[in-house]
C-alpha positions as CSV (number, residue, x, y, z in Angstrom):
1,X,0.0,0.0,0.0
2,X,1.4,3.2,-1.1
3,X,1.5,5.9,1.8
4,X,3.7,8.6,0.5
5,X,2.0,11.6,-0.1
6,X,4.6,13.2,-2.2
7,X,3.9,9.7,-4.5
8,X,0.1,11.0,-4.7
9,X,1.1,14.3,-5.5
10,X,3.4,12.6,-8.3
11,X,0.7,10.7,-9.4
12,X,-1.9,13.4,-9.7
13,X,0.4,15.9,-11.3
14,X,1.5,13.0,-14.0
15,X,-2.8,12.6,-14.7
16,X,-3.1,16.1,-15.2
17,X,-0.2,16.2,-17.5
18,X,-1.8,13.3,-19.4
19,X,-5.4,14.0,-19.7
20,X,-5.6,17.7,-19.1
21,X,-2.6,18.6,-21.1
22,X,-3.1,17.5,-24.3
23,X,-5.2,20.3,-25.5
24,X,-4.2,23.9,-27.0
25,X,-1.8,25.4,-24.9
26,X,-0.3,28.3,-25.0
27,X,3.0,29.5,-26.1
28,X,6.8,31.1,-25.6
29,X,7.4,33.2,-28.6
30,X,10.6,34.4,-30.1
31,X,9.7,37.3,-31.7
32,X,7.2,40.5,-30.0
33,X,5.7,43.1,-32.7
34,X,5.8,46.3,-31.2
35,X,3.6,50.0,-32.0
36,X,5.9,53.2,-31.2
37,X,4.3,56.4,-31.4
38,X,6.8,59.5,-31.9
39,X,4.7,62.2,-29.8
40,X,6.6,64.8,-31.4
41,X,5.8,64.0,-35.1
42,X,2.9,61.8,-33.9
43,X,4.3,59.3,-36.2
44,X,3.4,55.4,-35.1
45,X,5.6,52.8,-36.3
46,X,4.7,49.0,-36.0
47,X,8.3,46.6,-36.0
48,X,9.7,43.2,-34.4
49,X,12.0,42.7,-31.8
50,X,13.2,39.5,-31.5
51,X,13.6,37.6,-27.8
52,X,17.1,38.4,-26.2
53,X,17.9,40.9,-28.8
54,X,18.4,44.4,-28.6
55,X,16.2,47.2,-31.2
56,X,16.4,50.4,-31.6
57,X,13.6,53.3,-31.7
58,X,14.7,56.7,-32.1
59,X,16.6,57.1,-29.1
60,X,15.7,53.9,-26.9
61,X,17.3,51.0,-27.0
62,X,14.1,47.8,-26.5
63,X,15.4,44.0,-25.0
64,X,12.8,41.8,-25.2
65,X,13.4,39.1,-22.5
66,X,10.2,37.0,-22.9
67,X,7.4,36.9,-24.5
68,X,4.3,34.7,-23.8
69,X,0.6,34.0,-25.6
70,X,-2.8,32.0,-24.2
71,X,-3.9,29.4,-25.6
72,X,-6.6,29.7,-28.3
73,X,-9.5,28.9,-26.2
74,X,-9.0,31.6,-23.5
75,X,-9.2,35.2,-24.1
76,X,-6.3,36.3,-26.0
77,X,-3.3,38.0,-24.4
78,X,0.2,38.5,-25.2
79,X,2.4,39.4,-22.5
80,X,6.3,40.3,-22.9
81,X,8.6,41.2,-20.6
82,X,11.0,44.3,-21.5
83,X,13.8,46.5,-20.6
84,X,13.9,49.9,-22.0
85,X,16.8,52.2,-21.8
86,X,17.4,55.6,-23.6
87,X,20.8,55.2,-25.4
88,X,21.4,59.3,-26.8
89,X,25.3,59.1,-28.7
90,X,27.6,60.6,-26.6
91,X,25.8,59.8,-23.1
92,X,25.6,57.0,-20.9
93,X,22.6,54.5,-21.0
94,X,20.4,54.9,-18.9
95,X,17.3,52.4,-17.9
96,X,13.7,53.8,-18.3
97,X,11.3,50.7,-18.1
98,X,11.9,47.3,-16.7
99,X,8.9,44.9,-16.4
100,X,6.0,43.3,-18.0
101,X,3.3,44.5,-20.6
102,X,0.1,43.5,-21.7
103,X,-1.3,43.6,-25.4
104,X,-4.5,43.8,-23.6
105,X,-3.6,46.7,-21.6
106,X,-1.2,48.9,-23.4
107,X,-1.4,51.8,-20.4
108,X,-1.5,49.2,-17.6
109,X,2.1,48.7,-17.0
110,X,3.8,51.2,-20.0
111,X,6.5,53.2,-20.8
112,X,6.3,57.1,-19.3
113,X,8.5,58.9,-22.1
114,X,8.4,62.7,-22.9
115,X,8.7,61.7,-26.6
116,X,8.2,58.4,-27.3
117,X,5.5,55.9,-26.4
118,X,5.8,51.6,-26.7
119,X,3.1,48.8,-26.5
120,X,3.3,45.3,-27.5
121,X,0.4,44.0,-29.9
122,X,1.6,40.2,-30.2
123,X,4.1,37.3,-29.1
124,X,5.0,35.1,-32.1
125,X,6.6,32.0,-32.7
126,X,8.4,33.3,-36.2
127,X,10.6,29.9,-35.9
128,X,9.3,26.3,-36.1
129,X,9.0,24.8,-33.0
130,X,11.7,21.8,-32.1
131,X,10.6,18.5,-32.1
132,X,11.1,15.9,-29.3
133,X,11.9,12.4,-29.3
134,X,13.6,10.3,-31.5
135,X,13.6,11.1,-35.3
């Protein structure tokens, strides 16, 4: 007789995987499409930054640490975290956002700029995802 609870935990965790888990799930992209909005022109642009990648708008420099999407059957969201930092030539970086935004949400969690404005519209998986198991 099997007492362990950490073995029923195991157990449970390994059904949920199993029977719950093989539906649409969501995803880690690789690649965030951005809007910027030049206040000063009021110009919008609409461009890609790839995950772990640095990208330049006007004057900021965007790193895109992760991005992440729901599934299809939930209400769709696109999350991705970011660091920001305004990189003028001759002066040192320095860091203007750090954190999380939401597709959903653009003025939740956003960038406070005098000049420029940035939101994320989508996560995408540009590159195939990598098979597992034997080929």
């Amino acid at each position: 007789m099997f007492r362990s609870s950490s073995f029923i935990a195991g157990v449970t965790v390994l059904l949920t995987v199993l029977f719950v888990g093989t539906g649409a799930m969501g995803f880690a992209g690789d690649t965030v499409l951005l809007q910027g909005m030049d206040k000063v022109t009021a110009r919008v642009w609409s461009f890609e930054a790839p995950v772990d990648r640095s990208v330049r708008f006007g004057t900021l420099q965007i790193i895109i640490r992760k991005c992440d999407r729901t599934p299809p059957e939930e209400p769709p969201e696109s999350t991705a975290f970011l660091e920001i930092y305004e990189a003028k030539p001759g002066e040192d970086r320095r860091s203007l956002f750090y954190g999380w935004m939401f597709a959903s949400s653009p003025g939740l969690n956003g960038l406070e700029h005098p000049v420029y404005d940035v939101w994320v519209l989508d996560c995408k998986l540009k590159s195939p995802p990598k098979s597992v198991g034997a080929g």
